[in-house]
mmCIF file as Biopython writes it, N, C-alpha, C and O atoms, coordinates in Angstrom:
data_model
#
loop_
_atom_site.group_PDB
_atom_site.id
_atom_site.type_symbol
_atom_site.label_atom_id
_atom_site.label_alt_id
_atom_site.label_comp_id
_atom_site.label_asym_id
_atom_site.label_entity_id
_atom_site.label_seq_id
_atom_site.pdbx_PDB_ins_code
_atom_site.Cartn_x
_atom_site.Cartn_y
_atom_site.Cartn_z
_atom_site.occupancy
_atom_site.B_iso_or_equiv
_atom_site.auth_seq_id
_atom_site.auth_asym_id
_atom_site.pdbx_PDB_model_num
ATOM 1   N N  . UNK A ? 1  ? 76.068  -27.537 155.023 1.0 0.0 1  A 1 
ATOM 2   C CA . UNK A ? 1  ? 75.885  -28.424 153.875 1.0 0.0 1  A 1 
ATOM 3   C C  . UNK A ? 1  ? 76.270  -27.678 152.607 1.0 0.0 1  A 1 
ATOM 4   O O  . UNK A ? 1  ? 75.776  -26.635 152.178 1.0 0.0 1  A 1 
ATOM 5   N N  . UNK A ? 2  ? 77.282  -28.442 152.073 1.0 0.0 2  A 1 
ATOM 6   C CA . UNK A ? 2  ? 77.740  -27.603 150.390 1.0 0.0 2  A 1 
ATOM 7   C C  . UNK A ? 2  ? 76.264  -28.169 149.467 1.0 0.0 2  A 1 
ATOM 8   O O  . UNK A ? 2  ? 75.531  -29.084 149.844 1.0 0.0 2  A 1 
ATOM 9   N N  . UNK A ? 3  ? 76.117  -27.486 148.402 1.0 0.0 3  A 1 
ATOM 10  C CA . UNK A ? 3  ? 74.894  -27.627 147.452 1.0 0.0 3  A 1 
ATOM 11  C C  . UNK A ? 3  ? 75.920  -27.212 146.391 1.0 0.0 3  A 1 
ATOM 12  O O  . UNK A ? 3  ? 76.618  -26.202 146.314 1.0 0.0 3  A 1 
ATOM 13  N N  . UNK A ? 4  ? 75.803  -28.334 145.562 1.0 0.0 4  A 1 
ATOM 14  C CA . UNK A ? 4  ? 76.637  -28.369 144.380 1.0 0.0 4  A 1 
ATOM 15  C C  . UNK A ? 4  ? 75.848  -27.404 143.061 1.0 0.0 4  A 1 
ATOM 16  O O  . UNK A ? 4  ? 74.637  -27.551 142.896 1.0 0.0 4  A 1 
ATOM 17  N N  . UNK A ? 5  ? 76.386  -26.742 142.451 1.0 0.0 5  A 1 
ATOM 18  C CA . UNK A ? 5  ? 75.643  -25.661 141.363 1.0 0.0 5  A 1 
ATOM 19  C C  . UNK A ? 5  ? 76.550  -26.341 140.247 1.0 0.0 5  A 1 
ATOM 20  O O  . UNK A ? 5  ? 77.749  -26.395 139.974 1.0 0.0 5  A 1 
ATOM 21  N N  . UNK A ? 6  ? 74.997  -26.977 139.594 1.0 0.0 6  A 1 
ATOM 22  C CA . UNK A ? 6  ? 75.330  -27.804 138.660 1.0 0.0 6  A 1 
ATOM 23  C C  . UNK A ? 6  ? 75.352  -26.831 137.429 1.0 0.0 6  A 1 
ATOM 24  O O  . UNK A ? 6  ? 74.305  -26.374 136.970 1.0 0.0 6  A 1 
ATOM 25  N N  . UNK A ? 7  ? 76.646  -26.518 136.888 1.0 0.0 7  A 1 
ATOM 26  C CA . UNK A ? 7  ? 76.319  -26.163 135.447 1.0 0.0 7  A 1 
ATOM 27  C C  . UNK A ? 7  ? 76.757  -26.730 133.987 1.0 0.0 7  A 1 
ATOM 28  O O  . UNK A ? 7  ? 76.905  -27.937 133.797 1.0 0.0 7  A 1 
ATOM 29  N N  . UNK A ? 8  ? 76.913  -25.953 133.176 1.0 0.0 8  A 1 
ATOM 30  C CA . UNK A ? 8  ? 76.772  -26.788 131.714 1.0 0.0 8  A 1 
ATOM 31  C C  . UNK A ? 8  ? 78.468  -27.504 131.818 1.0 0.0 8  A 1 
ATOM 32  O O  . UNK A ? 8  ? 78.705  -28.660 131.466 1.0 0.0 8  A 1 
ATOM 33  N N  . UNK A ? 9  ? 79.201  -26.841 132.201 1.0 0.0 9  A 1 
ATOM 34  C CA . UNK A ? 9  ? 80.703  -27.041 132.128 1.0 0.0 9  A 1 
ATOM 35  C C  . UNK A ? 9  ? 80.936  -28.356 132.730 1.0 0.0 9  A 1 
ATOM 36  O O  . UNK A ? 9  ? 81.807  -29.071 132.234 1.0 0.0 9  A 1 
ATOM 37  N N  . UNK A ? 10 ? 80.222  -28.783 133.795 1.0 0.0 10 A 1 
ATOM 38  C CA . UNK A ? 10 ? 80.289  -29.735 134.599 1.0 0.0 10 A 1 
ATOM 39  C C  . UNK A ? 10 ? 79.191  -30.848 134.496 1.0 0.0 10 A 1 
ATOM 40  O O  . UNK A ? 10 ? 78.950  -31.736 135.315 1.0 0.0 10 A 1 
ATOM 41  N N  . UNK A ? 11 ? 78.713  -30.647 133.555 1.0 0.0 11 A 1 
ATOM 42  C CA . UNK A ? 11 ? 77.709  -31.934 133.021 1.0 0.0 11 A 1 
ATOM 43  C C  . UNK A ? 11 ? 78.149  -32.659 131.691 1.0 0.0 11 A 1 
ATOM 44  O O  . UNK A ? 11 ? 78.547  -31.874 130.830 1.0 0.0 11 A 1 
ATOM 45  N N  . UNK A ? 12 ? 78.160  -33.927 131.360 1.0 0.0 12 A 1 
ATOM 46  C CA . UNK A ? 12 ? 78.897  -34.306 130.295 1.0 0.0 12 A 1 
ATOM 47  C C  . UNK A ? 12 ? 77.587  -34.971 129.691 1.0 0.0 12 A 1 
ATOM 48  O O  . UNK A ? 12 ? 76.759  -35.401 130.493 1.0 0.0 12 A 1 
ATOM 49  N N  . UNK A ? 13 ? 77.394  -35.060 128.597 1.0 0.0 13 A 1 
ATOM 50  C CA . UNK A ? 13 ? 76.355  -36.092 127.601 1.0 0.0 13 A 1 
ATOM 51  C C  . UNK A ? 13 ? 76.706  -37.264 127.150 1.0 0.0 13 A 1 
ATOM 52  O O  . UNK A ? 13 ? 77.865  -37.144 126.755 1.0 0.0 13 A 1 
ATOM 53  N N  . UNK A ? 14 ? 76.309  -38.420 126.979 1.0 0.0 14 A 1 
ATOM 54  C CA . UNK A ? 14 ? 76.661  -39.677 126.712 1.0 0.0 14 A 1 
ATOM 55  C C  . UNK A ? 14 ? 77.812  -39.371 125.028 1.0 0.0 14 A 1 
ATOM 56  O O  . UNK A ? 14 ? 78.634  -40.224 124.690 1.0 0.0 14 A 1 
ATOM 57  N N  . UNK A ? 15 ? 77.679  -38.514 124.502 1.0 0.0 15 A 1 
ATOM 58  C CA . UNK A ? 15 ? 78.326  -38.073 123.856 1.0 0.0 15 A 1 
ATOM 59  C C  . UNK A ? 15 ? 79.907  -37.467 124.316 1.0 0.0 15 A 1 
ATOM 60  O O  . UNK A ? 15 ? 80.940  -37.885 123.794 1.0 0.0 15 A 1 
ATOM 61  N N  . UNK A ? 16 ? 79.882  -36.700 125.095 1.0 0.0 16 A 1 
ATOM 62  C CA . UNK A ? 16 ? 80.967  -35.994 125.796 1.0 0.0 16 A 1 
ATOM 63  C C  . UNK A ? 16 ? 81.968  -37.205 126.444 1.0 0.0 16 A 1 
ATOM 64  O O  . UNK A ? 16 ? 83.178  -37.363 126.281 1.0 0.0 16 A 1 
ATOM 65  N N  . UNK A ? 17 ? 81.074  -37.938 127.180 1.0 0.0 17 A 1 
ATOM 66  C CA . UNK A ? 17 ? 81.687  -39.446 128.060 1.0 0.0 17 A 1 
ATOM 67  C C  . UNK A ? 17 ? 82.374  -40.077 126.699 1.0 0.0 17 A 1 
ATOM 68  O O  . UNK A ? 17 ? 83.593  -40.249 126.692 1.0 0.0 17 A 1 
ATOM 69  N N  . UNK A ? 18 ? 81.782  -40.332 125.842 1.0 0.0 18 A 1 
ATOM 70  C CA . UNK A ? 18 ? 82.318  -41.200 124.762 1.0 0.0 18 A 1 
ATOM 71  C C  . UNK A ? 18 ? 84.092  -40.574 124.250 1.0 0.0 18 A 1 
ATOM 72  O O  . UNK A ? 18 ? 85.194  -41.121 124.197 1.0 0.0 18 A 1 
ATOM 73  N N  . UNK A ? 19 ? 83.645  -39.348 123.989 1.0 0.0 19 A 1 
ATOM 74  C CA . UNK A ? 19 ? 84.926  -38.650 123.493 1.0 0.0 19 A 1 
ATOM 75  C C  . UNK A ? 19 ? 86.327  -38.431 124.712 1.0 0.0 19 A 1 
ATOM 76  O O  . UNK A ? 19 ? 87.534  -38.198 124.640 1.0 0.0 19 A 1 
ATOM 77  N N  . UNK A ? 20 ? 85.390  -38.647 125.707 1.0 0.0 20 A 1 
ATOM 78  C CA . UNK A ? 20 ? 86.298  -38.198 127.016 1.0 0.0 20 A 1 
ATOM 79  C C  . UNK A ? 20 ? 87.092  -39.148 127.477 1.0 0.0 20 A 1 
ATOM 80  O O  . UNK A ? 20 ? 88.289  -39.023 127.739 1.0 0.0 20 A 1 
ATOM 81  N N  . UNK A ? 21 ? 86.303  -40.298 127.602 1.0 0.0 21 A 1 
ATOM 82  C CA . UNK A ? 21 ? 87.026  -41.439 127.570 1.0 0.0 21 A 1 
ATOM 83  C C  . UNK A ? 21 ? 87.661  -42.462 126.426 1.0 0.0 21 A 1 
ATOM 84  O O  . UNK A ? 21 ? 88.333  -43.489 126.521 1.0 0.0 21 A 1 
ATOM 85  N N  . UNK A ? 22 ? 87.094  -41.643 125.203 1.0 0.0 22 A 1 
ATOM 86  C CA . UNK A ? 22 ? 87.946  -42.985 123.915 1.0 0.0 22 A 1 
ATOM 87  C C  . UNK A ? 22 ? 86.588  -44.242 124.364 1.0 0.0 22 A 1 
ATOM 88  O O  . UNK A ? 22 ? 87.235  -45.279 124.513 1.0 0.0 22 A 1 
ATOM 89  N N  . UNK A ? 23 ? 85.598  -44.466 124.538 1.0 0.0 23 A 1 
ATOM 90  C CA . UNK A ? 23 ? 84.918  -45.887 124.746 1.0 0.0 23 A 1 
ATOM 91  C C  . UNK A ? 23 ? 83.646  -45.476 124.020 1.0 0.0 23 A 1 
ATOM 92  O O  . UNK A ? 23 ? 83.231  -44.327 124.169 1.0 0.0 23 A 1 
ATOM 93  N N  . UNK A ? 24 ? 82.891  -46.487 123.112 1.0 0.0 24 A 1 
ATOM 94  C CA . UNK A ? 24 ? 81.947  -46.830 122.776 1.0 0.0 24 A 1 
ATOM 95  C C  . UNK A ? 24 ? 80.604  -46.629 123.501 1.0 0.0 24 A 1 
ATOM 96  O O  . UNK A ? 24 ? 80.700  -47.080 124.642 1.0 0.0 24 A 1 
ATOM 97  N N  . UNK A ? 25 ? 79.469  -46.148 123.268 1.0 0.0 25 A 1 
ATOM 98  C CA . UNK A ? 25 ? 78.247  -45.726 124.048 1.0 0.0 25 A 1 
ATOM 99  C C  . UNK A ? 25 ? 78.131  -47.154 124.631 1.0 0.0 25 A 1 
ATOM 100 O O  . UNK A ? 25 ? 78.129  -47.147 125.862 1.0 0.0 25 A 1 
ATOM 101 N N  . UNK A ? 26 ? 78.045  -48.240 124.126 1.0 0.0 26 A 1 
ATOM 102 C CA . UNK A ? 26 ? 77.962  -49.350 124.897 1.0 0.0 26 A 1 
ATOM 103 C C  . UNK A ? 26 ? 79.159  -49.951 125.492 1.0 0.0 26 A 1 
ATOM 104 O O  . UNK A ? 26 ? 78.941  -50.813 126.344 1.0 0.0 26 A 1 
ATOM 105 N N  . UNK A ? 27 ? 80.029  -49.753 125.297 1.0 0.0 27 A 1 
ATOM 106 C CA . UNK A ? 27 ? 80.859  -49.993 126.714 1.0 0.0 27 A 1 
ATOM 107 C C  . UNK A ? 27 ? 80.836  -49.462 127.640 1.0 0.0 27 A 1 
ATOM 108 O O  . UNK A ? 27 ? 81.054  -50.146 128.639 1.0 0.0 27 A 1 
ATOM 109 N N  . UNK A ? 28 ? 80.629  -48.328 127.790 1.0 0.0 28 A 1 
ATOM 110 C CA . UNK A ? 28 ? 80.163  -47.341 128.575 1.0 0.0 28 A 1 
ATOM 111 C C  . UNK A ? 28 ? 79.215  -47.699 129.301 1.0 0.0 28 A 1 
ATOM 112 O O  . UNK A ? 28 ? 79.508  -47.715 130.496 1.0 0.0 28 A 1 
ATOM 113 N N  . UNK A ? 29 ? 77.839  -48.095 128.968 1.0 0.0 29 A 1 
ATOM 114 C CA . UNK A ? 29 ? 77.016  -48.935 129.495 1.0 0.0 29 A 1 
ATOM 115 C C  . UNK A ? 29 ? 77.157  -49.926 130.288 1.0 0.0 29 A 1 
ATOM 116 O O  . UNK A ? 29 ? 76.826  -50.011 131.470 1.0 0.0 29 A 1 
ATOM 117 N N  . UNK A ? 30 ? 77.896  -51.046 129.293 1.0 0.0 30 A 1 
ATOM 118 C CA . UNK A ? 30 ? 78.313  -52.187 130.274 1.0 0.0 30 A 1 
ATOM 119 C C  . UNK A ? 30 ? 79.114  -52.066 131.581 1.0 0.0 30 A 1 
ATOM 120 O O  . UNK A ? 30 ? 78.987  -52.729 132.611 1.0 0.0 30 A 1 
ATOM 121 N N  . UNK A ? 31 ? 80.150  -50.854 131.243 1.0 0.0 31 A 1 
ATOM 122 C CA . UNK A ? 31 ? 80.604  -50.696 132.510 1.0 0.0 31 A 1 
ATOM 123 C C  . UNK A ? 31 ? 79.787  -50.037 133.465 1.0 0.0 31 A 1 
ATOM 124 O O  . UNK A ? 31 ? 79.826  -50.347 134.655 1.0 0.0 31 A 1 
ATOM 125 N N  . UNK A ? 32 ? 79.087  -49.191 133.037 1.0 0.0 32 A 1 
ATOM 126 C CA . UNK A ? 32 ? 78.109  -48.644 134.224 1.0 0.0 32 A 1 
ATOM 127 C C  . UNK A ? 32 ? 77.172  -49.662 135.260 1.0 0.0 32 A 1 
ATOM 128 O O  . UNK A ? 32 ? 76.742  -49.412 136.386 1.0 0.0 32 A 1 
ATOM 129 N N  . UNK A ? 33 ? 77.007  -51.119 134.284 1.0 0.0 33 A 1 
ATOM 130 C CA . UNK A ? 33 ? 76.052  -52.103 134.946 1.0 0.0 33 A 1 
ATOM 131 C C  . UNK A ? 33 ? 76.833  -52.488 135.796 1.0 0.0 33 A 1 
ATOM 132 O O  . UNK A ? 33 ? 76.616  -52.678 136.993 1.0 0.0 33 A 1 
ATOM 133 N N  . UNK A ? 34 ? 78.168  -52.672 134.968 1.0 0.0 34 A 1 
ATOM 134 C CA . UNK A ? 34 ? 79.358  -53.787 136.463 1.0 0.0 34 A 1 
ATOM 135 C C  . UNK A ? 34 ? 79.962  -52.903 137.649 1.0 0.0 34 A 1 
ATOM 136 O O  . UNK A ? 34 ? 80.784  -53.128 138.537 1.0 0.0 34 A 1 
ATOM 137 N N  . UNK A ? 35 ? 79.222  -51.841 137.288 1.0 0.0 35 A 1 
ATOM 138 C CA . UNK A ? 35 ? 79.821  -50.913 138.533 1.0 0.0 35 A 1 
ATOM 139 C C  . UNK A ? 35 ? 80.582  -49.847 138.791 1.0 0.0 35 A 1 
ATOM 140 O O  . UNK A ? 35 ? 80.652  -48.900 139.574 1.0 0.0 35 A 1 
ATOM 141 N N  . UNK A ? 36 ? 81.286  -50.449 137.610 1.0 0.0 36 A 1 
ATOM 142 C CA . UNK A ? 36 ? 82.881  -49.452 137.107 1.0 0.0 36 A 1 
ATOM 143 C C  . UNK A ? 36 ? 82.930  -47.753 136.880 1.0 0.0 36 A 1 
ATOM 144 O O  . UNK A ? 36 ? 83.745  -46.892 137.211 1.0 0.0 36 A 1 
ATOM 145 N N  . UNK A ? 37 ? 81.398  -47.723 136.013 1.0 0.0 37 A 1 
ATOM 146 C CA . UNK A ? 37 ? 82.182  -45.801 135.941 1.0 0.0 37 A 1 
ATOM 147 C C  . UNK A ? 37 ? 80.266  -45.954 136.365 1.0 0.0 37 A 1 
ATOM 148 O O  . UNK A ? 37 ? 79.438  -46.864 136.317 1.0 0.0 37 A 1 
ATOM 149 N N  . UNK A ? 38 ? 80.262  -44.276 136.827 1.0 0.0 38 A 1 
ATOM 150 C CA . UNK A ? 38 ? 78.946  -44.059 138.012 1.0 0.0 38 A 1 
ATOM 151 C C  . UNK A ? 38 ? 78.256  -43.693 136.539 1.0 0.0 38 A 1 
ATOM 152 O O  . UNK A ? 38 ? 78.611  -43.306 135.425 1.0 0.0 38 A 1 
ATOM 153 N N  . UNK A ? 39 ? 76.736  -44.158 137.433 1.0 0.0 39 A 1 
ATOM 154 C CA . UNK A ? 39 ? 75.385  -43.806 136.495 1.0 0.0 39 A 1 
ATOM 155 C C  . UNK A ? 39 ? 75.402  -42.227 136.625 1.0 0.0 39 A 1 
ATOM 156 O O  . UNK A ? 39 ? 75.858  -41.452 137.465 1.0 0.0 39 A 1 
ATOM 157 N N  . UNK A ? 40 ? 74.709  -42.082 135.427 1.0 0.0 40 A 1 
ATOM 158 C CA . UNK A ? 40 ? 74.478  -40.712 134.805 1.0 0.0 40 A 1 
ATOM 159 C C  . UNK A ? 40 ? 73.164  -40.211 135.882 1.0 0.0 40 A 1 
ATOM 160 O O  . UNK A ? 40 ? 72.387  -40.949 136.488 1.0 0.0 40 A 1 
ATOM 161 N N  . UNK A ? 41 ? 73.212  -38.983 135.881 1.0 0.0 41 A 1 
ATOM 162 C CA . UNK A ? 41 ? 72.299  -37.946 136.731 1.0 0.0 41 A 1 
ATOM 163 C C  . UNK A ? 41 ? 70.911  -37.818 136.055 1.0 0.0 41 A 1 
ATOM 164 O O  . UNK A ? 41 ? 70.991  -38.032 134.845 1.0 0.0 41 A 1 
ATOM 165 N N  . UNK A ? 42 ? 69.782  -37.559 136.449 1.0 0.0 42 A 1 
ATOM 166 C CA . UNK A ? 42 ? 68.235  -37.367 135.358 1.0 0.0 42 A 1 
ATOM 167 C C  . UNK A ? 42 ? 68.044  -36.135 135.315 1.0 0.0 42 A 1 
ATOM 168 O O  . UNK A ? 42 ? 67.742  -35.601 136.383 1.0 0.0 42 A 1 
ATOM 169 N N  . UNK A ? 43 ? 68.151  -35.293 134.107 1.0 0.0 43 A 1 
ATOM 170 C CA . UNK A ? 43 ? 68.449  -33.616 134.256 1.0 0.0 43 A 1 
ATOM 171 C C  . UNK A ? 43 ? 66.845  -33.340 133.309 1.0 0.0 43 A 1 
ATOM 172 O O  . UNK A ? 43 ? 66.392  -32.196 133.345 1.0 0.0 43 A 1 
ATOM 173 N N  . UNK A ? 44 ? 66.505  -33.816 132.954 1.0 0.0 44 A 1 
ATOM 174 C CA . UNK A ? 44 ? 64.798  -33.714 132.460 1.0 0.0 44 A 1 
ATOM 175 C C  . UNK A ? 44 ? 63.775  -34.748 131.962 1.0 0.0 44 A 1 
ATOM 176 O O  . UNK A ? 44 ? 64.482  -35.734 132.172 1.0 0.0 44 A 1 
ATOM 177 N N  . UNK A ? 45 ? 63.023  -35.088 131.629 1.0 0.0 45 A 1 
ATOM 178 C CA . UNK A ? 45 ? 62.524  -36.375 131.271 1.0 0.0 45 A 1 
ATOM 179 C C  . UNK A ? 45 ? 63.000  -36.698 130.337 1.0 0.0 45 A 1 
ATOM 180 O O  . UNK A ? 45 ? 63.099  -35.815 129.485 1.0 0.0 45 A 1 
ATOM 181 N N  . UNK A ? 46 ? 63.549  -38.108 129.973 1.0 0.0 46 A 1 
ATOM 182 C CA . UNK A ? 46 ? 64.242  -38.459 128.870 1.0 0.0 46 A 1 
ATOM 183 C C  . UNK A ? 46 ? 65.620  -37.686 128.528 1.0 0.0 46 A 1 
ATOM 184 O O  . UNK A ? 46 ? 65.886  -37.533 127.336 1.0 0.0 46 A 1 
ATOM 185 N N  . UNK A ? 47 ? 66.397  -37.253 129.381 1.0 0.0 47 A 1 
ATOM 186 C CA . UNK A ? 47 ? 67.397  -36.998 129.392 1.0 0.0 47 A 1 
ATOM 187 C C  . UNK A ? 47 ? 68.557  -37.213 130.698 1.0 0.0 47 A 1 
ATOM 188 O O  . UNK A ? 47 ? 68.258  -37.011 131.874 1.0 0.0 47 A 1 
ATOM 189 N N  . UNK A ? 48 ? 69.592  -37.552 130.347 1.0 0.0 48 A 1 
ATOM 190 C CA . UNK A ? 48 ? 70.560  -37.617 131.716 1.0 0.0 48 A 1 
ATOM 191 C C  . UNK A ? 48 ? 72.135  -37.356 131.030 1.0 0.0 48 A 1 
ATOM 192 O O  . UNK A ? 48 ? 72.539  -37.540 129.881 1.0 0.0 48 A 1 
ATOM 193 N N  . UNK A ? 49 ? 72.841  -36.835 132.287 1.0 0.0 49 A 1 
ATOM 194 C CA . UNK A ? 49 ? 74.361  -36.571 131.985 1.0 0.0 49 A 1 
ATOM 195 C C  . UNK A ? 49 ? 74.945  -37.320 133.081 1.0 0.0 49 A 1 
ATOM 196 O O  . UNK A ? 49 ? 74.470  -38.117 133.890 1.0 0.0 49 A 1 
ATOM 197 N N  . UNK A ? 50 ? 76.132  -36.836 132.883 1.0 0.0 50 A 1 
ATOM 198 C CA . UNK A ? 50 ? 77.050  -37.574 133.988 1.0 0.0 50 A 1 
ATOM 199 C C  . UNK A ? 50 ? 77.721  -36.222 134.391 1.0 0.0 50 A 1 
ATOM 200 O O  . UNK A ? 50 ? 78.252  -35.485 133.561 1.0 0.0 50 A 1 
ATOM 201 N N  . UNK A ? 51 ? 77.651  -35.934 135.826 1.0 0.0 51 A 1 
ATOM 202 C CA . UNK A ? 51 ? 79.115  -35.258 136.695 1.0 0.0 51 A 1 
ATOM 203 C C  . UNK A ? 51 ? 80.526  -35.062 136.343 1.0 0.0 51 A 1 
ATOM 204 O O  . UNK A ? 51 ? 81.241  -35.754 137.069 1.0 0.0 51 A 1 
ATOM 205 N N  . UNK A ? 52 ? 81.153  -34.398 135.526 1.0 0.0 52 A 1 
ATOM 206 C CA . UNK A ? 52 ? 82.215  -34.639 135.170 1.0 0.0 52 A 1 
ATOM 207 C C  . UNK A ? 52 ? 82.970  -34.613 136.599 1.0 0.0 52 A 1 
ATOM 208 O O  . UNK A ? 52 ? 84.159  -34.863 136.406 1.0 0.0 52 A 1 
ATOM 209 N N  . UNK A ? 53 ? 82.716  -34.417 137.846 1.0 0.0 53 A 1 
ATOM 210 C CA . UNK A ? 53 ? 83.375  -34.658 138.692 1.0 0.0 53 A 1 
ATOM 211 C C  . UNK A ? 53 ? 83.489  -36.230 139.290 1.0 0.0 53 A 1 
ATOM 212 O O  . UNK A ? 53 ? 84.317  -36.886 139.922 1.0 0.0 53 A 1 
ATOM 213 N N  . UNK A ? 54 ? 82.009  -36.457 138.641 1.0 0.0 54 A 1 
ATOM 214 C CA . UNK A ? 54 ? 82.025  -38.053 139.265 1.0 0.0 54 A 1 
ATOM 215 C C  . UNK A ? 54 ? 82.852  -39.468 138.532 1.0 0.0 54 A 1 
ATOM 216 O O  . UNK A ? 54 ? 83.230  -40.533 139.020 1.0 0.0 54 A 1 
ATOM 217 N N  . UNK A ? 55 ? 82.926  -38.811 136.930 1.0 0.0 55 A 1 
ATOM 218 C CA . UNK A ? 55 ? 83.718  -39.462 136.071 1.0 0.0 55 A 1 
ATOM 219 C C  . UNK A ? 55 ? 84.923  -39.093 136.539 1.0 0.0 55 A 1 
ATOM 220 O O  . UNK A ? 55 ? 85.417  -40.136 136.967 1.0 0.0 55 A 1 
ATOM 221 N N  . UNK A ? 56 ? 85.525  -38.393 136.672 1.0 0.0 56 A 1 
ATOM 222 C CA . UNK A ? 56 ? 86.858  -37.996 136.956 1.0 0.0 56 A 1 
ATOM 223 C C  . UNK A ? 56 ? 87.586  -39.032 138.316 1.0 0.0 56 A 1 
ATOM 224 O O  . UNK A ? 56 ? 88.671  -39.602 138.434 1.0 0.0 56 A 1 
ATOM 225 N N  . UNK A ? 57 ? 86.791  -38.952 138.890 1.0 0.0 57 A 1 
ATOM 226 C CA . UNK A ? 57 ? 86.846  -39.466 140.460 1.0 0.0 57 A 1 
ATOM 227 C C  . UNK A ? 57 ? 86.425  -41.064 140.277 1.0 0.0 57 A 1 
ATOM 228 O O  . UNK A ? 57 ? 86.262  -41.627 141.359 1.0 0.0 57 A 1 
ATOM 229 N N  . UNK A ? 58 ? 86.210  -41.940 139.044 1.0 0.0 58 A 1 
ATOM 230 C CA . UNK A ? 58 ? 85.597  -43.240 139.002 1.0 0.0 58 A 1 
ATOM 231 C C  . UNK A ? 58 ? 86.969  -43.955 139.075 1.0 0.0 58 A 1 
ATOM 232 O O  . UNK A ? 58 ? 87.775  -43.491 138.269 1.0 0.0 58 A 1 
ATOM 233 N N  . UNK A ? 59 ? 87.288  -44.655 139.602 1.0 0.0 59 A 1 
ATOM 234 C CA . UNK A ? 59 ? 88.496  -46.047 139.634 1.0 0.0 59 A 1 
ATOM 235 C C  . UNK A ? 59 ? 88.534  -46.035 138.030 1.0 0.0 59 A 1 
ATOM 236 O O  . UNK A ? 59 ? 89.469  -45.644 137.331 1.0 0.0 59 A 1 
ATOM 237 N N  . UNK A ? 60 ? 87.736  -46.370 137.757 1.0 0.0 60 A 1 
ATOM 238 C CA . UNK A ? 60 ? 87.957  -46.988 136.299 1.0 0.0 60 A 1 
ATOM 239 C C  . UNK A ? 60 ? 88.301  -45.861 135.157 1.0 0.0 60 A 1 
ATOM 240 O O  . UNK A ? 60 ? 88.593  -46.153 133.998 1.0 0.0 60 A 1 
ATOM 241 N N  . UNK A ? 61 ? 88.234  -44.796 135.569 1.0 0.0 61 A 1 
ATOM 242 C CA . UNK A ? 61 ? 88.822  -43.851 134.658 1.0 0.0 61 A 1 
ATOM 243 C C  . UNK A ? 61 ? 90.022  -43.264 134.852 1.0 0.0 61 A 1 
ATOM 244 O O  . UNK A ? 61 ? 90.468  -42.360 134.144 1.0 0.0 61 A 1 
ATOM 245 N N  . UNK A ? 62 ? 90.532  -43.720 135.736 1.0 0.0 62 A 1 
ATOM 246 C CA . UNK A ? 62 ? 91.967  -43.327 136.769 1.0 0.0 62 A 1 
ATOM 247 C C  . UNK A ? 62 ? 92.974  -44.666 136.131 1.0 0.0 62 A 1 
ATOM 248 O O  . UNK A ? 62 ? 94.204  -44.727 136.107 1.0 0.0 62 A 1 
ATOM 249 N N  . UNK A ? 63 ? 92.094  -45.541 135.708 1.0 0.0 63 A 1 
ATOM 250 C CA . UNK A ? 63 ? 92.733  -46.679 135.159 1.0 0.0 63 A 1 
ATOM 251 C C  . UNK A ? 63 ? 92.627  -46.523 133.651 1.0 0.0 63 A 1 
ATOM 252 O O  . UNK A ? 63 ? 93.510  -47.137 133.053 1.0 0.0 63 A 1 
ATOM 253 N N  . UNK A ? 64 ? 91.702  -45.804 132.823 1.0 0.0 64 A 1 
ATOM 254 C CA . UNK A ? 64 ? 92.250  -45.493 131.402 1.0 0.0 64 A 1 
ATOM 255 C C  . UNK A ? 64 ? 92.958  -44.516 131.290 1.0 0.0 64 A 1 
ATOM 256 O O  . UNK A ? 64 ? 93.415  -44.226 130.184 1.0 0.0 64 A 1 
ATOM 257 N N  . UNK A ? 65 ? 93.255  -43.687 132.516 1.0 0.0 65 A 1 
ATOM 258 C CA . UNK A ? 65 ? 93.984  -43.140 132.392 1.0 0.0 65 A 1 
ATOM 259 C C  . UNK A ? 65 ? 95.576  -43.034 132.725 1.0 0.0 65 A 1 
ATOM 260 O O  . UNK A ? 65 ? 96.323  -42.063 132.601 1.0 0.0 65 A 1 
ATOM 261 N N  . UNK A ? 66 ? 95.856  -44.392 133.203 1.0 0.0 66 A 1 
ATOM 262 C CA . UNK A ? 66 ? 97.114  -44.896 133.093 1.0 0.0 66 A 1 
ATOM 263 C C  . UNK A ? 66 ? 97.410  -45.786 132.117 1.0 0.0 66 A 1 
ATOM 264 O O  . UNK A ? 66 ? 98.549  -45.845 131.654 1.0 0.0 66 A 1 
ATOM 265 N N  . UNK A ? 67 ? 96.367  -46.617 131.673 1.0 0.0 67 A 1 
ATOM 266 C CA . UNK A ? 67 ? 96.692  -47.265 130.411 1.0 0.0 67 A 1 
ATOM 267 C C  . UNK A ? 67 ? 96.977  -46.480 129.446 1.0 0.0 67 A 1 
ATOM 268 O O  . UNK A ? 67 ? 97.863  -46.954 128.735 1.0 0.0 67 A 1 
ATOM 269 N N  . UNK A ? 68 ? 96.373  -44.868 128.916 1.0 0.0 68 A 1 
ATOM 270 C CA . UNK A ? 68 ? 96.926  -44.366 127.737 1.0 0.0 68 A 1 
ATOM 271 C C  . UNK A ? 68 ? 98.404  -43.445 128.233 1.0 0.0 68 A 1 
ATOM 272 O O  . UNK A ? 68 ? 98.979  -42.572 127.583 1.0 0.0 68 A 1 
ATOM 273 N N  . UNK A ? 69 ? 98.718  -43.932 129.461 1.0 0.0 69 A 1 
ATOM 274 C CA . UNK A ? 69 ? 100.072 -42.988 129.315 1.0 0.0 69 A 1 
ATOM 275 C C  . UNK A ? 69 ? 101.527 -43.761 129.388 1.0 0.0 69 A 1 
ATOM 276 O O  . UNK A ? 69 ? 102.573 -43.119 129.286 1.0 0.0 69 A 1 
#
């Protein structure tokens, strides 16, 4: 079994997602409800990030990322 070693490089903040993708904290959202880019991880109470591996790897970011090219 691999055990993923989560570190800072590889965790993104609803902040980081925003800049990473060009999208609005609430679009971001909305797409997270419809499915489109994966829910964020719970890294302490009242806090969560997202996987930059899991964003990377979302359909829907594979698709802004042909729309900006």
């Amino acid at each position: 079994m691999t055990t993923l070693k989560i570190t800072e490089n590889n965790l993104l903040t609803i902040h980081d997602v925003c800049e990473f993708t060009t999208l609005s904290k609430a679009t971001i959202y909305r797409e997270i409800k419809k499915g489109n880019l994966p829910k964020p991880v719970k890294i302490t109470e009242g806090r969560v990030a997202w996987l930059r591996s899991d964003l990377l790897s979302s359909q829907f970011y594979q698709l802004l990322l042909q729309a900006h090219t």
